[in-house]
N, C-alpha and C positions, 0 to 999 in steps of 0.2 A: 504494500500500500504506500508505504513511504518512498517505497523504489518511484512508483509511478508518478507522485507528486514532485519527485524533482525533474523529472521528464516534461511533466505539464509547464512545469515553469520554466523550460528551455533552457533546463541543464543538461550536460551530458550520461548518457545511458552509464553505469557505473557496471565491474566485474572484481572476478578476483577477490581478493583479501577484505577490497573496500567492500566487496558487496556481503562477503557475509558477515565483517564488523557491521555494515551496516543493517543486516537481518537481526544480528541477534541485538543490534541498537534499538530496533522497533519491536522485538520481544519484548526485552525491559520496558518501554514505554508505555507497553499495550497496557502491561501487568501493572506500572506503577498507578496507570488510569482509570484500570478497572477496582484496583483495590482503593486507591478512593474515594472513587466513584460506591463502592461497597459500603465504605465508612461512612463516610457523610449520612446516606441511607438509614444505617444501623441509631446513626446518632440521630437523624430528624425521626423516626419511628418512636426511638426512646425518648424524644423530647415531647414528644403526640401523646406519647403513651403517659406522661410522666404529667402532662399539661391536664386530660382527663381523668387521673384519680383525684390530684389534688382538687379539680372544681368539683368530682361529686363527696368525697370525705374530708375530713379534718385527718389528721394524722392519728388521733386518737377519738374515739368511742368507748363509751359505759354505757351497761346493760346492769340489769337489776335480775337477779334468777335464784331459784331453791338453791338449796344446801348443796354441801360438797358431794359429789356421788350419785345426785339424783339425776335420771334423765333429764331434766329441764338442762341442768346446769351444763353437764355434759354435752348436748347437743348447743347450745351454746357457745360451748369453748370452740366444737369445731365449726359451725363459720366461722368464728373470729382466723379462725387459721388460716381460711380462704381470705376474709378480709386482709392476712399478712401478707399471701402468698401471693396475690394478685393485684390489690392495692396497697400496700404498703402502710394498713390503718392497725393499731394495737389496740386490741379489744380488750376492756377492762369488764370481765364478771365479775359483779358483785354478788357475792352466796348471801340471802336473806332468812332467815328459820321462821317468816312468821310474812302473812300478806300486809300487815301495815309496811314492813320493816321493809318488804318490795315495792312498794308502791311510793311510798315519804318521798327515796330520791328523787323517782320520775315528776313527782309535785312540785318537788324544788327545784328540778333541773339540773341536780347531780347527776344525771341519767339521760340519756336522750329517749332511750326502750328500756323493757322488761318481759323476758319471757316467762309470762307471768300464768297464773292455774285461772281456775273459773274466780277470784275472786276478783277478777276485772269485768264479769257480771256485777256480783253484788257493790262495788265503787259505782257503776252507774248509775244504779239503783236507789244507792241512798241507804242500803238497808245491812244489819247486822254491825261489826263495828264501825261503817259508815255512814251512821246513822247519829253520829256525836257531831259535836258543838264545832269542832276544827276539823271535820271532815265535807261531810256533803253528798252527794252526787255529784261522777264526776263525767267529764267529757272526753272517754277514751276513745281510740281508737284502733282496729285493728291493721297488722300490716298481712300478716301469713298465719298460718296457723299447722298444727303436729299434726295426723288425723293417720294414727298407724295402725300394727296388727295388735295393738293391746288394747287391755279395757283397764277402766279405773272403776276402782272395786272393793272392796270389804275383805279383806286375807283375813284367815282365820288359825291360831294353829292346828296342826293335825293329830295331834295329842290330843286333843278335846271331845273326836267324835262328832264334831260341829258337820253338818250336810246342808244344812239350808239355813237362812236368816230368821227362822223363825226358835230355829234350838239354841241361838242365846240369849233365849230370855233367862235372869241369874248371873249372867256370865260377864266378865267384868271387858268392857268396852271404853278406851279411849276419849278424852275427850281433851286436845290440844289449845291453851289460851291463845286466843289473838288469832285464831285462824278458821273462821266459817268455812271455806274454802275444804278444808278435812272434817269439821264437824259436821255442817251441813248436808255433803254427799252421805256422810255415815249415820245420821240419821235417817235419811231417804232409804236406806238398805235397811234400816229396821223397821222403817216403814213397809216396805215391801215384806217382811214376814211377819207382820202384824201386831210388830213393836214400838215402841217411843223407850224415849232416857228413861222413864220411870222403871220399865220393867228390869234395866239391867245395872250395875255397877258402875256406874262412870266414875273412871280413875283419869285424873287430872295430870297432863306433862305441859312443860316449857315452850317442845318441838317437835316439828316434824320426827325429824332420829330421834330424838330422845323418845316418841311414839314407840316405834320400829325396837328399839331396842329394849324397851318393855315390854314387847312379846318375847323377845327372844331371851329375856331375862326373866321370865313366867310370873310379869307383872300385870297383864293383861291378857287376855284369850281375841283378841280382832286388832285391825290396824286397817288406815284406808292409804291405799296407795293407785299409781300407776304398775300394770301388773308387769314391765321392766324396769321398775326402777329397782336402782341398787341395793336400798334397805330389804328389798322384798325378794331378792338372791339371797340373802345371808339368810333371811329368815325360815326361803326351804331347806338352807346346807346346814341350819341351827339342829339339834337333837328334836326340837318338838316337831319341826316340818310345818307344811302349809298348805291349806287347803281354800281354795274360791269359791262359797257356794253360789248358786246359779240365780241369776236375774230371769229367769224363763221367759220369752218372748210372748210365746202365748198362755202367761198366766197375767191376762188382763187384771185380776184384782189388786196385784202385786203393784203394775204398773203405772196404775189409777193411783194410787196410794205414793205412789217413789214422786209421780208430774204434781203431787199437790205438794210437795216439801221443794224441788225443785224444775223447771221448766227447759234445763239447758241437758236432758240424758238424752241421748240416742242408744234404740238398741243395738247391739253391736255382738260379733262371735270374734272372742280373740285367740290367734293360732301364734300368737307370742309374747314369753313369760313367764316367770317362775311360777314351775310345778302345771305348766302350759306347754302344748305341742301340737302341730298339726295334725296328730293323732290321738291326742286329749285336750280339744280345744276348750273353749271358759265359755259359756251365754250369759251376757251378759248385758252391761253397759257400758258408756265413755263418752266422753267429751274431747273436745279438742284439747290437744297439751303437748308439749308449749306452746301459749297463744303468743305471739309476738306483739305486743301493743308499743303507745306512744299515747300521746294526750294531741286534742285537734287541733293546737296549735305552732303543732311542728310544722316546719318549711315543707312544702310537696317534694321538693327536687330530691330531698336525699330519704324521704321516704321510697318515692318510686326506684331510687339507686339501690337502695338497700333490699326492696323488695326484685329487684332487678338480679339483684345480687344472689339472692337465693335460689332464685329459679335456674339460672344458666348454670351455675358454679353445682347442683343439686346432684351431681354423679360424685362431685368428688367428698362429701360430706357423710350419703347415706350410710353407709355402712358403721360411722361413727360409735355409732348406740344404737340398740333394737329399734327405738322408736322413731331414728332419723328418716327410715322411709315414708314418714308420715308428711314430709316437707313438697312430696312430689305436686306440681300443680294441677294434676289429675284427681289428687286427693283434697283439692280443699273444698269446703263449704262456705259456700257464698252467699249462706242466708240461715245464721247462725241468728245467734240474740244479741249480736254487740255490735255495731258500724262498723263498714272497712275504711281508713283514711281515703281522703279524695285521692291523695297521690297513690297511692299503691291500685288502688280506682282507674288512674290512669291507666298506669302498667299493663293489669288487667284486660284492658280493651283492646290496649296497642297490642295484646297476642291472642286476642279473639276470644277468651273465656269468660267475659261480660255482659251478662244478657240484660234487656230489658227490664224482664223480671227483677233479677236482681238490686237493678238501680234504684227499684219502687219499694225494695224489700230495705233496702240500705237508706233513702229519703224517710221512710216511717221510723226507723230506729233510731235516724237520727233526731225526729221531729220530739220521739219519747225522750230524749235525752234534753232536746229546748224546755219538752213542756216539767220535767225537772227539775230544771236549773231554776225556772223563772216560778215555781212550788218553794225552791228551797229559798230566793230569793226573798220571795213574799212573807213565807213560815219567820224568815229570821228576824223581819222588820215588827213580827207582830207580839202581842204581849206573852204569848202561849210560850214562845225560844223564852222567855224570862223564866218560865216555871221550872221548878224541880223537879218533872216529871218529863223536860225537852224530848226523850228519846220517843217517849209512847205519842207525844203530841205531833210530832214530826209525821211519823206511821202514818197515824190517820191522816195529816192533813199530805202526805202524801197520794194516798189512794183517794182522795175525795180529788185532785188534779187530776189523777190519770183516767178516774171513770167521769169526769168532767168531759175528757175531751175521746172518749169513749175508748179508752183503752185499759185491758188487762192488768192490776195490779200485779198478777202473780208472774207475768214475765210476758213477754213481746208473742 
């Protein structure tokens, strides 16, 4: 090539020694041009590349999630991995033992998320410990949600003889401060066997594990968990073992009885989880878990990132923890009891799993959530928030807003 450019330019045809100095002088030149031309490349890609994380993350992110060891937490930690390994973002979990203790940072903004249990139902609501003076109803939102092959459930140990919710009446059951979120479901399961608190022992702990590990220290006979999380492996590999009894699907009276203590169960068959297998699956129930929330007035841009985030990066996380295949966007529920953020809302659509429906199902949840706020606003202003009885006064004038405006106290 070089040979002929000096030819064009009405040099002389060149041989011999000059012509192959001058071959392998246009080797090197090709190579010093094409390497680069290589570099340059590598460095504007990395500089693209490098321009895009930082406008959708900050360098660092905090999350608010259960205790050490438990599925929330776990799956958790690994996106933040992928947040490392793709954006360059250091995920800060925070382990919480108790739903206030999750929720306070996200209030204050120590937190941007929390992959948090159903107690980001009752925060909307108003209702159980959100039902005090420096709480409220609050205006969550969701971004994604777990939606895997386990159920959230009632363990029992197997020492006991225990087969159904109905034979431990007597038998000493659990009851964790500061977290409706484990009391409340484990109520609804003795509901289902035609119990309440009165019929059995409730013995009182701090925590979540400290729960767990009073069964497994033959301090209580039930424990409510997710049926992978980690407390609930120890406790079949424990001496007493562990048994699930069955939520029956078609034992309607069961079921009547669990939707009048709570309104967020789905029935569900789970084929993973301790003392669980695809050959001795659990019927049962469950909720989504981990729900990934934020409050509605996060920025859109780095919700949809973030929810952007989960979805693409979702091969390389699943296998994390049993319940990570729950993240797939095949498995989410899009018309659950809590709003989805508008921005994660966007995302949604831009890949076509957005329906109509949904959108009307997401406008009404959020409308329950206006008509709320503007209950709680009103309740605070009047003489009744003065009384010594605030928590029961709130209640009602709760539900006297929501069937005002013709909707369900008991959930969406």
């Amino acid at each position: 090539m070089l040979q002929r450019l000096l030819c064009d330019w009405g040099l002389k045809e060149v041989s011999g020694r000059k012509a192959i100095a001058l071959y392998e002088f246009e080797i090197r030149f090709t190579r010093s041009v094409c390497l680069r031309l290589v570099k340059a490349s590598i460095f504007l890609l990395l500089f693209v590349q490098m321009a895009w994380s930082e406008a959708r993350f900050d360098k660092t992110m905090a999350w608010s999630a259960y205790n050490l060891g438990t599925t929330g937490y776990n799956q958790s930690v690994a996106i933040g991995k992928v947040l490392k390994d793709h954006y360059g973002v250091n995920l800060r979990v925070l382990p919480a033992k108790n739903d206030v203790s999750r929720l306070l940072p996200l209030i204050k903004g120590r937190v941007q998320f929390s992959a948090n249990g159903v107690s980001t139902y009752f925060a909307q609501e108003g209702i159980y410990q959100f039902a005090a003076k420096n709480w409220g109803p609050l205006k969550v939102r969701l971004l994604m949600t777990s939606n895997g092959e386990s159920n959230q459930s009632l363990g029992v140990a197997a020492d006991q003889n225990i087969r159904s919710f109905s034979d431990l009446r007597g038998k000493r059951v659990p009851y964790v401060r500061g977290a409706p979120a484990v009391n409340v479901p484990t109520e609804a399961f003795l509901a289902c066997g035609g119990l309440s608190w009165s019929d059995v022992k409730r013995v009182n702990f701090p925590g979540y594990n400290a729960m767990w590990n009073g069964l497994v220290n033959n301090k209580v006979d039930a424990a409510y968990a997710n049926t992978v999380s980690g407390p609930a492996r120890k406790a079949e590999a424990s001496p007493r073992g562990l048994f699930w009894p069955p939520a029956n699907h078609d034992d309607l009276a069961c079921w009547n009885r669990m939707l009048k203590v709570v309104p967020f169960l789905l029935p569900h068959v789970a084929t993973r989880g301790a003392a669980i297998s695809q050959q001795e699956p659990h019927e049962g129930a469950t909720y989504p878990y981990p729900i990934l929330i934020t409050m509605d007035r996060t920025e859109d841009e780095i919700v949809r990132d973030l929810t952007e985030v989960i979805h693409i990066h979702y091969e390389e996380f699943k296998d994390a923890d049993p319940g990570s295949i729950g993240w797939a966007m095949n498995r989410q529920i899009f018309d659950w009891v809590v709003p989805y953020h508008s921005g994660a809302v966007s995302y949604f659509r831009s890949v076509g799993v957005w329906s109509e429906e949904y959108e009307q199902h997401n406008l009404r949840l959020i409308k329950r959530q206006e008509v709320l706020a503007e209950a709680w606003n009103t309740f605070s202003k009047s003489a009744e928030s003065k009384a010594d009885n605030f928590r029961e006064a709130w209640l009602i004038a709760r539900v006297e807003a929501l069937e005002h405006e013709g909707m369900d106290p008991a959930g969406p």
